[in-house]
C-alpha positions in Angstrom: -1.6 17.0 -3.9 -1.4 15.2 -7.3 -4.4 15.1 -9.5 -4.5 12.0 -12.3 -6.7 10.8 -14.5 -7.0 7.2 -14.3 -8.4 4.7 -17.6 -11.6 5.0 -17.3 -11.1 8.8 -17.6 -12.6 9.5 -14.0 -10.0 12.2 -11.8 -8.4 11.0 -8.7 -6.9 13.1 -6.2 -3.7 11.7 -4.5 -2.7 13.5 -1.5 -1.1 13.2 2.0 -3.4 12.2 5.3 -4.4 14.7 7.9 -5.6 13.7 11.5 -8.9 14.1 10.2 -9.1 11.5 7.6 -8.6 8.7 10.5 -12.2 7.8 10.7 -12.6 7.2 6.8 -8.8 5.2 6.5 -10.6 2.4 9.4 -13.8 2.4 7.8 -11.8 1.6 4.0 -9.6 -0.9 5.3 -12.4 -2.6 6.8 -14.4 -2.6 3.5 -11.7 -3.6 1.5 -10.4 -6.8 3.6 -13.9 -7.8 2.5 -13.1 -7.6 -1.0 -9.9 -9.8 -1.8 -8.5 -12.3 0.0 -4.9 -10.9 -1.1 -4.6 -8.8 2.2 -3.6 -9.8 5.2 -7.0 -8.8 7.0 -10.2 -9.4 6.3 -13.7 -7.2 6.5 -13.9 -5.7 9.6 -10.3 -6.9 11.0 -8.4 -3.2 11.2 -8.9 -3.6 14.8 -7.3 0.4 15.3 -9.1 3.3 17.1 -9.6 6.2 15.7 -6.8 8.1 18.3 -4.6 5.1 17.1 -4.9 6.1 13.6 -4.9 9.6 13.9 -1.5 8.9 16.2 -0.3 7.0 13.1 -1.0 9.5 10.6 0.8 11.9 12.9 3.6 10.0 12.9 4.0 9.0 9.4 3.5 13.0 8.6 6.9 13.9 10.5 8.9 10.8 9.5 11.7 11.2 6.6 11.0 7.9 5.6 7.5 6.8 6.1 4.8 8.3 3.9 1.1 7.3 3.0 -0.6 8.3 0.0 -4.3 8.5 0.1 -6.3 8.7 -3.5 -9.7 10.1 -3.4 -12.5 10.5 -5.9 -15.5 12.5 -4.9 -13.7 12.9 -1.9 -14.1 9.7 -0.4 -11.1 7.2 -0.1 -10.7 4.8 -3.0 -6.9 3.7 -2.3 -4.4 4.4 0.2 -0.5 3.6 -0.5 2.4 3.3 2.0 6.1 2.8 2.2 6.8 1.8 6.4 10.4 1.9 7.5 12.1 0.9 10.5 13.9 3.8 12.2 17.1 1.6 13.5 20.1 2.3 12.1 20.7 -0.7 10.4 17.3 -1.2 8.6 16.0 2.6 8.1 17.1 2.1 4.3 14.3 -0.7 3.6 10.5 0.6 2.9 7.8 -2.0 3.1 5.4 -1.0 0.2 1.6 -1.7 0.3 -1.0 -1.0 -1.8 -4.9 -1.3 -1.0 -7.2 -0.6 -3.9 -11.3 -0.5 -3.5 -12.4 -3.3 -5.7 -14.3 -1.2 -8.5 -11.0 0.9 -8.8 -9.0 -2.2 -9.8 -7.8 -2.5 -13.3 -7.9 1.2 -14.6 -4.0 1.8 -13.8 -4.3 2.8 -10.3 -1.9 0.9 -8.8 0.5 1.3 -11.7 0.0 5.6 -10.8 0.4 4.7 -7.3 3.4 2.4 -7.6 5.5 5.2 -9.3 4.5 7.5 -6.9 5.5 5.7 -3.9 9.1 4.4 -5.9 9.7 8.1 -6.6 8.5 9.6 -3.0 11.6 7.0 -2.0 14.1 7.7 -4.5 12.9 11.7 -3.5 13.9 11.1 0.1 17.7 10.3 0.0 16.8 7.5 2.9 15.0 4.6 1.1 17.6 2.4 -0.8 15.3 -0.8 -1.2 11.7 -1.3 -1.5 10.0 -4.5 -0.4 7.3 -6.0 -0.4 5.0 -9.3 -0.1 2.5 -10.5 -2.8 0.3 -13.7 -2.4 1.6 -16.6 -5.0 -1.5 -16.8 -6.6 -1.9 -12.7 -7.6 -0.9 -13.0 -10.9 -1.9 -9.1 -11.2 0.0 -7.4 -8.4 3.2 -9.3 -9.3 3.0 -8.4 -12.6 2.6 -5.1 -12.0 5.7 -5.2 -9.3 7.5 -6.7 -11.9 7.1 -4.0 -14.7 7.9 -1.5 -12.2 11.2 -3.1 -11.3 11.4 -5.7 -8.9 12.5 -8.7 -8.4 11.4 -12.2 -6.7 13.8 -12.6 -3.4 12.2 -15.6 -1.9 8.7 -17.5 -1.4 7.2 -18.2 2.2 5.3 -21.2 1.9 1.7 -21.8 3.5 2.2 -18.6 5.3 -1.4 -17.5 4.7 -3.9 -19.1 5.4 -7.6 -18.8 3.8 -11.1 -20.7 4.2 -9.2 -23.8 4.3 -6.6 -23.3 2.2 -2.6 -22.6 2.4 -1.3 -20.2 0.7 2.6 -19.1 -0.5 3.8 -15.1 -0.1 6.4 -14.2 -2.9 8.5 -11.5 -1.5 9.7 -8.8 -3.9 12.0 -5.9 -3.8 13.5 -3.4 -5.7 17.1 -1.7 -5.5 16.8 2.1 -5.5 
């Protein structure tokens, strides 16, 4: 358990899941795809039970190269961080990184904190030797902020998102560990 202070000078907790936070990571998610359109679900589209979760949480717990990071303020949920890996042979090196920040968290250095904790928890775990992840086109933000913390555009995928009508690009990012 990591406590930071974030710009607005409010502490945030970051800390691993338990079983018991399974309830609270649905009911997030499910806000939160109601705030942006840069996530690949919308409100109320986590379609996951809690045992599913819970299962999940379990899992990611006793993996070497799976973590989530949840931060909390007041304890409640206010962002949640993850680095998924495959656990074949040939791809167990490559985490998928994703960050999911409540709306009226945004733009205090959160995801910046979160970022270098999530690079670090790989570089910590003698597994992880390349980070990737996906960012809509048209996030100038995020991919700034993946780009100060290291990585590098590997490829666009055109109109793979699609959004009240409109296509939209995915850059793909990674960084070498």
């Amino acid at each position: 358990m990591n406590i930071v202070q974030i710009k607005n000078g409010r502490k945030i907790t970051l800390r691993e899941p338990v079983e018991n936070d399974a309830k609270e990571i649905i009911e997030f998610y499910n806000i939160v795809g109601g705030e942006t359109k840069f996530l690949s679900f919308g409100e109320g589209e986590y379609k996951v039970s809690e045992d599913e979760q819970k299962n999940t949480i379990k899992s990611i717990n006793e993996s070497n190269n799976n973590t989530m990071v949840l931060a909390t303020y007041d304890s409640k949920i206010i962002a949640i961080g993850t680095i998924s890996s495959n656990q074949k042979k040939k791809g167990k090196h490559v985490g998928i990184l994703g960050i999911v920040i409540k709306e009226e968290f945004c733009n205090f250095g959160l995801g910046r904190i979160m970022m270098e904790y999530l690079i670090d928890w790989c570089k910590d775990n003698n597994i992880t030797k390349k980070i990737s992840l996906s960012v809509s086109e048209d996030n100038p933000r995020a991919r700034a902020l993946y780009e100060k913390c290291g990585f590098e555009i590997e490829g666009i995928l055109k109109n793979e998102t699609y959004i009240d009508g409109e296509f939209f690009n995915i850059v793909t990012m990674g960084l070498i560990l």
